[in-house]
Structure formats: structure tokens, C-alpha cells
C-alpha positions in Angstrom: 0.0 0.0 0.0 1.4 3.7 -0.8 1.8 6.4 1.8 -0.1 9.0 2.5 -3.7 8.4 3.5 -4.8 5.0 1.4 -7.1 3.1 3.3 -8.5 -0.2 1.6 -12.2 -1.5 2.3 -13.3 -5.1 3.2 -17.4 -5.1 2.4 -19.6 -7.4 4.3 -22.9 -7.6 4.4 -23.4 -6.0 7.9 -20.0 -4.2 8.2 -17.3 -2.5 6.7 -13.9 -2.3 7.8 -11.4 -0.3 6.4 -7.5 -1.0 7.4 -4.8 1.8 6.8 -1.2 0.1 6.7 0.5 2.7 7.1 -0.9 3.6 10.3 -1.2 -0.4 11.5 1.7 -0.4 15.1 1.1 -4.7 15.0 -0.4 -4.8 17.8 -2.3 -7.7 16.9 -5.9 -6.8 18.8 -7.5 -8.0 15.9 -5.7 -11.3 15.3 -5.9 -12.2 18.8 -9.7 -10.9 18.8 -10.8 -12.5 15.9 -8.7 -14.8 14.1 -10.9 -16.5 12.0 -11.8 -12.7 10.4 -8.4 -11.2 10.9 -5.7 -13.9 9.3 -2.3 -11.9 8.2 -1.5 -15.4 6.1 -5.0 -15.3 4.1 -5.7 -13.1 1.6 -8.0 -11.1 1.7 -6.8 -10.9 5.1 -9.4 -9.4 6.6 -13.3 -11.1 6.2 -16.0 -9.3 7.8 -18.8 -11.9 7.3 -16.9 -14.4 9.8 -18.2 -12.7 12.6 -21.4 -11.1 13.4 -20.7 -7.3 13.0 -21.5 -5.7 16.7 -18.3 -8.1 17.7 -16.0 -7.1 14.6 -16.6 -3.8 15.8 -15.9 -4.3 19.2 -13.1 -5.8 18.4 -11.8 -3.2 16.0 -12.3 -0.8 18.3 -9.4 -2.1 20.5 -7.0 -1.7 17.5 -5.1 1.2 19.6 -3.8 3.2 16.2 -6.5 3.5 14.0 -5.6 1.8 11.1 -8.5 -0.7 11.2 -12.2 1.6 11.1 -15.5 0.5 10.5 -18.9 1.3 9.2 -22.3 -0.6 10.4 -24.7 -1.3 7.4 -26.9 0.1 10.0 -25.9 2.4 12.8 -23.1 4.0 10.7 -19.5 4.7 11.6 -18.1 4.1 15.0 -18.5 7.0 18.0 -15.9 8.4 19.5 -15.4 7.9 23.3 -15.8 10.4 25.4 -14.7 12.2 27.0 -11.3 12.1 25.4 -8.1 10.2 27.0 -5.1 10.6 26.4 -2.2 8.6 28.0 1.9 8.9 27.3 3.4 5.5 27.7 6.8 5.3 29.0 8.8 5.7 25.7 6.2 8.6 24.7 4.0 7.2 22.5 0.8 9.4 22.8 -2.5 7.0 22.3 -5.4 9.0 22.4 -9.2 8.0 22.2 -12.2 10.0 21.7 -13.7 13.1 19.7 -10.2 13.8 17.5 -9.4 16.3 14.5 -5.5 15.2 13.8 -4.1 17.4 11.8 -2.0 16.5 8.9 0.5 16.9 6.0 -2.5 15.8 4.4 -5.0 18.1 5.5 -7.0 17.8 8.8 -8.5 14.1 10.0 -11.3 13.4 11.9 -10.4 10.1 14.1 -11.6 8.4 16.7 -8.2 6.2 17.6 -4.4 6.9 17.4 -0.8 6.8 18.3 0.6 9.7 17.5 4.7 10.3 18.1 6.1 11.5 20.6 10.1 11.8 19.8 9.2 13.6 16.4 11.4 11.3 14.4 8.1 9.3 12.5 8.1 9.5 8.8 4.3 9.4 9.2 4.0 12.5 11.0 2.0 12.9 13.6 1.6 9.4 13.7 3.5 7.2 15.3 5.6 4.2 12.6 8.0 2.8 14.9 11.0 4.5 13.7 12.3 6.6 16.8 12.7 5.8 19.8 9.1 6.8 21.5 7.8 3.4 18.9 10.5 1.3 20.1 8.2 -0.6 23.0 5.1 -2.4 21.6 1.4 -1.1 22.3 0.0 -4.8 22.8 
């Protein structure tokens, strides 16, 4: 997948979830969740009819960056939490949660999840890729 702001969409019948690689920190809340929808070895590798969608989306929901979203045939796109949290982890990792307008060399994003960097050395600004040292520790 390029850079920048690709996502890619995986259409179910009751759900869709979108997953932005670039954004994906590996920390495996949706394997662990959900493997038979969320297989890294399959392709596609993510199948959103394996599960009933109120449990995909809970599940995507703990994916602490943002790369994996949804949208509910019915009910729409996920709510923010609120109100909204923020926590520094000990290498500086900033994951926040909640109501969020991130803005971007891209232009401004409204999220609901994400890591955003801490050490300013990320090539995916404000995001956080693992390259400095504030990604060194994993999320999971």
C-alpha cells in the first residue's frame, strides 16, 4: 500500500472495515480478537462476514492506532469515546481515544483512535511508525 492516507475497504454484508497500513503499530488486537476474520497469512486478510458485526466492531475498536475503522450497514460509523483520553506511555507514545481532529501533512483528519509520536522522528508524522525511539516498546 502507498503512503499518504490509502485506506482499503473489506465489504460485508453488515459491516465495513477499512485498514490503513500505514498507520497499523502490530499490535495484533484484531488477530488475537478475531482470528478467523483477521488472518495476516490469508488473503484477503481481513473477512467481515466471519463474525457477526457488533463483535467485529468491538473488536476493531481495540485496535489502539487507528488503522483498522468501521462502518455498520446500519448504525453508521463508529462513535468516539468520550470524554477524550489521552495517555503517554513510557517511551512517549501518545495513544489517544475520543472526539479527535489530527491534523496532517495531508490536511486535517477526523479520528476516533491513534498513536501519535512523541520523539518527532516518525516518517508518518504525527503518527506514530516505529522509527524513533518513542515506537521502540510495543502497544500490545
Amino acid at each position: 500500500m502507498s503512503s499518504g492516507t490509502a485506506k482499503k475497504a473489506y465489504e460485508g454484508q453488515s459491516i465495513t472495515v477499512t485498514f490503513e497500513a500505514r498507520r497499523c503499530l502490530h499490535a495484533a488486537e484484531c488477530v488475537r480478537g478475531l482470528p478467523e476474520v483477521f488472518d495476516p497469512g490469508r488473503r484477503p486478510w481481513i473477512r467481515p462476514d466471519g463474525a457477526e458485526a457488533e463483535l467485529l466492531a468491538e473488536v476493531v475498536r481495540r485496535c489502539p492506532s487507528g488503522a483498522l475503522q468501521y462502518e455498520l450497514a446500519v448504525g453508521g460509523a463508529e462513535n468516539p469515546d468520550r470524554p477524550t483520553r489521552i495517555t503517554r506511555n513510557s517511551t512517549g507514545q501518545l495513544a489517544v481515544r475520543g472526539e479527535l481532529r489530527v491534523d496532517t501533512p495531508q490536511g486535517v483528519r477526523a479520528e476516533t483512535r491513534a498513536v501519535l509520536c512523541g520523539c518527532g522522528q516518525s516518517r508518518s508524522q504525527p503518527y506514530c511508525d516505529h522509527t524513533g525511539p518513542c515506537g521502540q516498546t510495543p502497544l500490545g
